[in-house]
VMD Tcl script that builds the backbone (N, CA, C; Angstrom):
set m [mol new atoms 297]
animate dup $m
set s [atomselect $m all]
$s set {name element resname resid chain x y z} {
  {N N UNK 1 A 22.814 14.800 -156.536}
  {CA C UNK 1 A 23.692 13.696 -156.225}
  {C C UNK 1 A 23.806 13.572 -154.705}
  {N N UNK 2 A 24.464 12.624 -154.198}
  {CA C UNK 2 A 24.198 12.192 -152.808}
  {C C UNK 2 A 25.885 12.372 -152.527}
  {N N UNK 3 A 25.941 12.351 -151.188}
  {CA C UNK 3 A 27.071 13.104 -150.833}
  {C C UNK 3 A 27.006 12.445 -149.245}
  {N N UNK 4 A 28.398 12.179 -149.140}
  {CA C UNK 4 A 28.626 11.283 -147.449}
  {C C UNK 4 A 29.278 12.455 -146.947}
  {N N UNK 5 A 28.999 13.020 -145.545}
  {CA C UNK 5 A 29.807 14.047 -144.393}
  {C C UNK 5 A 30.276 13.059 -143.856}
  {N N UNK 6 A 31.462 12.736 -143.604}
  {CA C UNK 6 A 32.154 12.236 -142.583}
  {C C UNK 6 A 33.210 12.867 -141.744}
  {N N UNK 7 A 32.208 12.786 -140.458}
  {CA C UNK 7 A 33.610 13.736 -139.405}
  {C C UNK 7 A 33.891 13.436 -138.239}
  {N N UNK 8 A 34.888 13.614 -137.493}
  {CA C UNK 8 A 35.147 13.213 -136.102}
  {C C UNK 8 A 35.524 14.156 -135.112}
  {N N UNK 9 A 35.060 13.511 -134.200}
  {CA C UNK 9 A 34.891 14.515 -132.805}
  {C C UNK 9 A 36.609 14.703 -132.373}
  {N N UNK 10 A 36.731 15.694 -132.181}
  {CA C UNK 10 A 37.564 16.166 -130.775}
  {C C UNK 10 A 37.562 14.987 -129.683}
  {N N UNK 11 A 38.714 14.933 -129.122}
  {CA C UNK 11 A 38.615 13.530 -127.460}
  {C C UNK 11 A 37.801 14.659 -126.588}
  {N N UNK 12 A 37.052 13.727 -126.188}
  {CA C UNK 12 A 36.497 14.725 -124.597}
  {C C UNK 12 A 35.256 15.748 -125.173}
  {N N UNK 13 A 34.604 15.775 -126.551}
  {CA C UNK 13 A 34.192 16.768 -126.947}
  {C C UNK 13 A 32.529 16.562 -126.751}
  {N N UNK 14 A 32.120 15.426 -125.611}
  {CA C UNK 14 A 30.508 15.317 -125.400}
  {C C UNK 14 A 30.187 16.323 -124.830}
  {N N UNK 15 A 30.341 17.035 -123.660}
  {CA C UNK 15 A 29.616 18.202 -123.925}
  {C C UNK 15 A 29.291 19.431 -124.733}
  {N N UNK 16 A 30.343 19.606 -125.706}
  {CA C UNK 16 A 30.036 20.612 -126.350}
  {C C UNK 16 A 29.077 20.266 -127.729}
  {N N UNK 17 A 29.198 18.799 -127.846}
  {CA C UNK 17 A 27.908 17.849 -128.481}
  {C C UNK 17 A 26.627 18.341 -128.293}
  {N N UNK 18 A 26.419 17.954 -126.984}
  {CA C UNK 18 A 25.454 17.700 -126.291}
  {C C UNK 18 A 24.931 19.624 -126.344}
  {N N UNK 19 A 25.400 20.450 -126.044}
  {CA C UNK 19 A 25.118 21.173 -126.558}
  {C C UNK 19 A 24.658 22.076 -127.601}
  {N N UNK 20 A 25.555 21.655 -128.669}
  {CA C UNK 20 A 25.269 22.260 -130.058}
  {C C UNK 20 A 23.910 21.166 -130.995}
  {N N UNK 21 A 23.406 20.061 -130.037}
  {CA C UNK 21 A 22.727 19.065 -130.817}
  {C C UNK 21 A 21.534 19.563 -130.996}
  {N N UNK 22 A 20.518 20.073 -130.351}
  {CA C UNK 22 A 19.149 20.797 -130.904}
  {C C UNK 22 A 19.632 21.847 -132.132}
  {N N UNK 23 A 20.810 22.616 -132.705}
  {CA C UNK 23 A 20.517 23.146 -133.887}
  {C C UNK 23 A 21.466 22.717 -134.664}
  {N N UNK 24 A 22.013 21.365 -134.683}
  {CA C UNK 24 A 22.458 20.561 -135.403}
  {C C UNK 24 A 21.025 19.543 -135.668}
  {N N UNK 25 A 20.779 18.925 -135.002}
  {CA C UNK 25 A 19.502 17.718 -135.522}
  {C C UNK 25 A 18.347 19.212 -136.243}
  {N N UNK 26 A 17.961 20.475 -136.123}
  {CA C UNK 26 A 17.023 20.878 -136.554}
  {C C UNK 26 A 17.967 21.089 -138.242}
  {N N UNK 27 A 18.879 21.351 -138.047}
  {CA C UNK 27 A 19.331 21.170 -139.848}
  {C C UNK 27 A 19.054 20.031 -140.365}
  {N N UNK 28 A 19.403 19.254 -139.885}
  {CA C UNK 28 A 18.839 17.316 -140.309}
  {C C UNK 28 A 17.233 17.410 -140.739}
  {N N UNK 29 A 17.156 18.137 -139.631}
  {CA C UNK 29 A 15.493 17.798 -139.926}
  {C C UNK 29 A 15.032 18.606 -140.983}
  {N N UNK 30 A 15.715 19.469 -141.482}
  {CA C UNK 30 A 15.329 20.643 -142.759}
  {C C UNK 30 A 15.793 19.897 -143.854}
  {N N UNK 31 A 16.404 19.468 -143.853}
  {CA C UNK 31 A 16.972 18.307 -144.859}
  {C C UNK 31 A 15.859 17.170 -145.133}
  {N N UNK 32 A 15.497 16.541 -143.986}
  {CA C UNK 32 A 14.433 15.289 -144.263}
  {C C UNK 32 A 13.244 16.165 -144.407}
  {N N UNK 33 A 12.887 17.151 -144.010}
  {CA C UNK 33 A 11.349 17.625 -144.755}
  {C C UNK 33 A 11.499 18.035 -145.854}
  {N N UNK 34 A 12.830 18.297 -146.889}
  {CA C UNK 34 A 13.416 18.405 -148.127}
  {C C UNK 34 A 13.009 17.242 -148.721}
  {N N UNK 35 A 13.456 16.283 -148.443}
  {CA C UNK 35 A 13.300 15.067 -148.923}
  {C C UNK 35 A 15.049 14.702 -149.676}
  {N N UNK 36 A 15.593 15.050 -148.604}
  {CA C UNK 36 A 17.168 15.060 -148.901}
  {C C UNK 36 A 18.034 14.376 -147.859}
  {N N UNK 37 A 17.582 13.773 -147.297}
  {CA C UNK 37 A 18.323 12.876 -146.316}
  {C C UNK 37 A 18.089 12.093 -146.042}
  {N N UNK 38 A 19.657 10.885 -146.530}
  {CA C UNK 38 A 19.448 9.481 -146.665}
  {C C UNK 38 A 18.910 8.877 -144.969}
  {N N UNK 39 A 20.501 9.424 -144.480}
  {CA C UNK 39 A 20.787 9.045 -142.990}
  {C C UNK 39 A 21.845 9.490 -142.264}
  {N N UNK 40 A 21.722 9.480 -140.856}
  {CA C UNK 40 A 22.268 10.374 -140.574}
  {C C UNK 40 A 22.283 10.024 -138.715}
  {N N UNK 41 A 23.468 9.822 -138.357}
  {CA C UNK 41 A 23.538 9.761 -136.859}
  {C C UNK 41 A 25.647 9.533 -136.531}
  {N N UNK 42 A 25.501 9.883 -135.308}
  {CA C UNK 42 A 26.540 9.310 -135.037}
  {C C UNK 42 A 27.256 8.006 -134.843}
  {N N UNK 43 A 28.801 8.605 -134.548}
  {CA C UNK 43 A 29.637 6.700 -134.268}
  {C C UNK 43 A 29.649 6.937 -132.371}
  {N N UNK 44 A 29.239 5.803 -132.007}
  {CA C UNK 44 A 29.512 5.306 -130.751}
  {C C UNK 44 A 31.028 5.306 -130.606}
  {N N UNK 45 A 31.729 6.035 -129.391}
  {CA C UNK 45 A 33.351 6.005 -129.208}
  {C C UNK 45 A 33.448 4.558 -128.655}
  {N N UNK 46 A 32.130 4.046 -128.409}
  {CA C UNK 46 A 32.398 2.328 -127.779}
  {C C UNK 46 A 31.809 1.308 -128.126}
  {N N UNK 47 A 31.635 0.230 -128.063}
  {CA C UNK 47 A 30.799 -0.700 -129.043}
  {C C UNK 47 A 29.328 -0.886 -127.869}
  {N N UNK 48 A 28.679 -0.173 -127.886}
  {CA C UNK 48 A 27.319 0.342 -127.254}
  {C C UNK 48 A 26.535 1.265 -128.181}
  {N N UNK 49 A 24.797 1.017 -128.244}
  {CA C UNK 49 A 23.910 1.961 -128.949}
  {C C UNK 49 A 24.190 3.117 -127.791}
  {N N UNK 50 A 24.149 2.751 -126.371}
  {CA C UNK 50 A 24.092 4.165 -125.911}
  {C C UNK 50 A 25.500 4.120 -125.145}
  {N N UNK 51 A 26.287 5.079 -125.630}
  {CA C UNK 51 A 27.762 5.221 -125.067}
  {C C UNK 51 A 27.793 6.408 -123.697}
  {N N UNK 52 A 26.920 6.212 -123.391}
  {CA C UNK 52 A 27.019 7.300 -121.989}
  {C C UNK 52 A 28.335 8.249 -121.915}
  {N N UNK 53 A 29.289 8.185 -121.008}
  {CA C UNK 53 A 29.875 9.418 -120.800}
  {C C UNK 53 A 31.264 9.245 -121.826}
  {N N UNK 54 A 31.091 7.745 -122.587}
  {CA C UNK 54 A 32.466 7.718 -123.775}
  {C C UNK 54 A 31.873 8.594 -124.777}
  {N N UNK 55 A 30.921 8.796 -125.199}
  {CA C UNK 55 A 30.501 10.013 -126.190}
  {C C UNK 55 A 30.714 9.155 -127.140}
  {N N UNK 56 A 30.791 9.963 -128.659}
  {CA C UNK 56 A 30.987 9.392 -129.552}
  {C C UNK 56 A 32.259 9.464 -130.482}
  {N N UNK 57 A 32.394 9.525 -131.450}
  {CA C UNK 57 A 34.077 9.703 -132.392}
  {C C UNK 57 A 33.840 10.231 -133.270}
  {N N UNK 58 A 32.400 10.661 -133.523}
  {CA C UNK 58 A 32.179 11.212 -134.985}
  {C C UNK 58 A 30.585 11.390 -135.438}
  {N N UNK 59 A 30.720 11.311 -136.929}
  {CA C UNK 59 A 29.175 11.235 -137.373}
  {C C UNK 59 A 29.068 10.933 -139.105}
  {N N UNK 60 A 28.055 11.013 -139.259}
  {CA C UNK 60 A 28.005 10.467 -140.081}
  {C C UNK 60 A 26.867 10.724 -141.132}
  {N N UNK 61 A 26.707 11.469 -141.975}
  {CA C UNK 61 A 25.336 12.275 -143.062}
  {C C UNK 61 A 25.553 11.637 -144.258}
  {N N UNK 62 A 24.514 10.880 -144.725}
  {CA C UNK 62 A 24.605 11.295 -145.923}
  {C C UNK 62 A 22.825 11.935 -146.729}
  {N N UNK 63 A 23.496 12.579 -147.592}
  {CA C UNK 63 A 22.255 13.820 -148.170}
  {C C UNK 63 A 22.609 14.035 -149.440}
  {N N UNK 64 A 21.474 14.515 -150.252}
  {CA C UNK 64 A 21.558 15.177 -151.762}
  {C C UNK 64 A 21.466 16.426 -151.528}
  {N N UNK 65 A 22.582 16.774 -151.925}
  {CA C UNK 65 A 22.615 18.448 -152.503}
  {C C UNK 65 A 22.819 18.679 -153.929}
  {N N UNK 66 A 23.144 19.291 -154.166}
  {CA C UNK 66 A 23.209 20.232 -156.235}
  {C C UNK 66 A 24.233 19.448 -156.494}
  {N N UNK 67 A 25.733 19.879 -155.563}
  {CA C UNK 67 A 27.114 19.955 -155.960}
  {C C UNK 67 A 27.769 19.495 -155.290}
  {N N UNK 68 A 29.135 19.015 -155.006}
  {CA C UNK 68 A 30.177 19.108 -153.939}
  {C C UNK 68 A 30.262 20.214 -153.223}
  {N N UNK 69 A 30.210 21.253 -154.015}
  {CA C UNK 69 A 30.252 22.713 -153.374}
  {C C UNK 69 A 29.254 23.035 -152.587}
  {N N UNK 70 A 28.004 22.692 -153.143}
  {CA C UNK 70 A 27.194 22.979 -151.796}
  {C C UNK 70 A 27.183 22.199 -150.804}
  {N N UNK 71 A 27.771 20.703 -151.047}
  {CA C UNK 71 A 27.386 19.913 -149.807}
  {C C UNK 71 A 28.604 20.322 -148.824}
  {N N UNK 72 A 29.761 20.391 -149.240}
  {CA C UNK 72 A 30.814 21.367 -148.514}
  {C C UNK 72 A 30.463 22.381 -147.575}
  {N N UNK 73 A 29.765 23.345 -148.380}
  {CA C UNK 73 A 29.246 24.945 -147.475}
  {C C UNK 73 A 28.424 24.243 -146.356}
  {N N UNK 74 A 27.174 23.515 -146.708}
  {CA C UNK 74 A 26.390 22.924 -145.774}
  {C C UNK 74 A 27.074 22.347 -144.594}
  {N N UNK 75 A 28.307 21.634 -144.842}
  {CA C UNK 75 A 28.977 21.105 -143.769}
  {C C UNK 75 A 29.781 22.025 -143.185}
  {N N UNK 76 A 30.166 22.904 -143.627}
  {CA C UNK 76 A 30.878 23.944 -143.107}
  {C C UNK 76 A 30.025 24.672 -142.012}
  {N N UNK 77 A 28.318 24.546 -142.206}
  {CA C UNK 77 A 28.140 25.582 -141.293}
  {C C UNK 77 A 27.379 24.970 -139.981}
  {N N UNK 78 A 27.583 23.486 -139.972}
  {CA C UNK 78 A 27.167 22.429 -139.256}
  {C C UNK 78 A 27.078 23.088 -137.780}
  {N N UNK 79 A 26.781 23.110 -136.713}
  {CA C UNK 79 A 26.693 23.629 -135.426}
  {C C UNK 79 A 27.915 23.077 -134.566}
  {N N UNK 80 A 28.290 22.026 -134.817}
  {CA C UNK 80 A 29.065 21.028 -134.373}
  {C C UNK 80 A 30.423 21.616 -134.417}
  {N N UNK 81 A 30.736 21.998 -135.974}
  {CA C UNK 81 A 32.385 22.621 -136.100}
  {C C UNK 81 A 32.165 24.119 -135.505}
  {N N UNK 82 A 31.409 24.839 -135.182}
  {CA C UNK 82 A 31.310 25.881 -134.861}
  {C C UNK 82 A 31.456 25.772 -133.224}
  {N N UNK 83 A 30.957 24.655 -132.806}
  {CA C UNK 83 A 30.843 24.134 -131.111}
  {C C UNK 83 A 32.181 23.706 -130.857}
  {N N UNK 84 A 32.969 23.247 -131.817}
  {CA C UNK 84 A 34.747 22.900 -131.534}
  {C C UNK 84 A 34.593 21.492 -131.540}
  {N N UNK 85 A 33.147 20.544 -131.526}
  {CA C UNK 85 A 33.302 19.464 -131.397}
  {C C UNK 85 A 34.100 18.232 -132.492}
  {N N UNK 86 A 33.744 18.803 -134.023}
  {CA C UNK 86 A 34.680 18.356 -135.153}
  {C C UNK 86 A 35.943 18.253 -134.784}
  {N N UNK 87 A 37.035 17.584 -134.820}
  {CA C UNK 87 A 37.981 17.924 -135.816}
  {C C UNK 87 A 38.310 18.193 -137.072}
  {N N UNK 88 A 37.770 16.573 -137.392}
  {CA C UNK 88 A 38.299 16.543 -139.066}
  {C C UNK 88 A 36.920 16.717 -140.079}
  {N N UNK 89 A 36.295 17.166 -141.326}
  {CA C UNK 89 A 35.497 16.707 -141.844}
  {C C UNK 89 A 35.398 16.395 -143.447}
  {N N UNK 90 A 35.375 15.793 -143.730}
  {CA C UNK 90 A 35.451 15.228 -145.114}
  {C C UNK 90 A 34.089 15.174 -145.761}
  {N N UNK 91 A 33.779 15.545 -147.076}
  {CA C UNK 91 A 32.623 15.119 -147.907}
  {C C UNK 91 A 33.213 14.467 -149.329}
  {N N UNK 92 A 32.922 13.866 -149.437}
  {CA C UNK 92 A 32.710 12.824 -150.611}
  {C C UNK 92 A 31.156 12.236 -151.242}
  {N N UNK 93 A 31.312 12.730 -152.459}
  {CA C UNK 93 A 30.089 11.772 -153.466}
  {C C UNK 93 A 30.438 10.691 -153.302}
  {N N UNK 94 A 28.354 9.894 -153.282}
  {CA C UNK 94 A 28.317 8.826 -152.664}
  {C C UNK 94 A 27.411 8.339 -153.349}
  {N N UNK 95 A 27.686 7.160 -153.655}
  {CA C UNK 95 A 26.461 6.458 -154.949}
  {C C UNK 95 A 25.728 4.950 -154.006}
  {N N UNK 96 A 24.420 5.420 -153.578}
  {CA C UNK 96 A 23.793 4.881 -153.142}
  {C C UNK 96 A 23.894 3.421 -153.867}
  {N N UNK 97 A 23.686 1.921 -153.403}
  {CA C UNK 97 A 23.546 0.700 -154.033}
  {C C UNK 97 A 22.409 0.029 -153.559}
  {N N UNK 98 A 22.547 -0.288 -152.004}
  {CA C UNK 98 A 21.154 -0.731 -151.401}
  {C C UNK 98 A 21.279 0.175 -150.212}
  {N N UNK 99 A 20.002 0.265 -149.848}
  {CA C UNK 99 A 18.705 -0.558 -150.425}
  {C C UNK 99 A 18.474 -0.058 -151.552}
}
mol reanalyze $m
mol bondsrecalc $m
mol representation Tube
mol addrep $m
């Protein structure tokens, strides 16, 4: 089943982003050579593709895992909440429509 991560950054939390992002995107990418990931990027903190030093507010996954439970653990061990950049993160099943 498919499963939405939705989480948001800490204020002020682009560098520790910007840091933790090479072994955060290499989990993404273990996921898409799975063949388990819908999509997956962040929210702009500003209405810009590239938000320079406003950073962003969050992010945004969605992926198939087994369970809730695993898509949970998976988010739990995200690089990001470990970097302090999360605050909040939520997973919810997600029923694809389009495309």
């Amino acid at each position: 089943m498919l499963y939405a991560i939705i989480a948001v950054d800490h204020p002020n939390s682009l560098s520790a982003r910007l840091q933790a992002r090479p072994a955060h995107l290499a989990r993404l990418e273990a996921l898409r050579d799975e063949g388990r990931l819908i999509l997956a990027g962040p929210h702009p903190a500003i209405d810009s593709p590239d938000p320079g030093e406003a950073g962003f507010s969050g992010s945004l996954i969605v992926a198939e895992f087994p369970d809730l439970a695993a898509a949970e653990a998976w988010a739990a061990d995200d690089p990001y909440r470990a970097a302090g950049v999360y605050s909040a993160v939520g997973v919810k099943p997600f029923k694809q429509v389009f495309p």
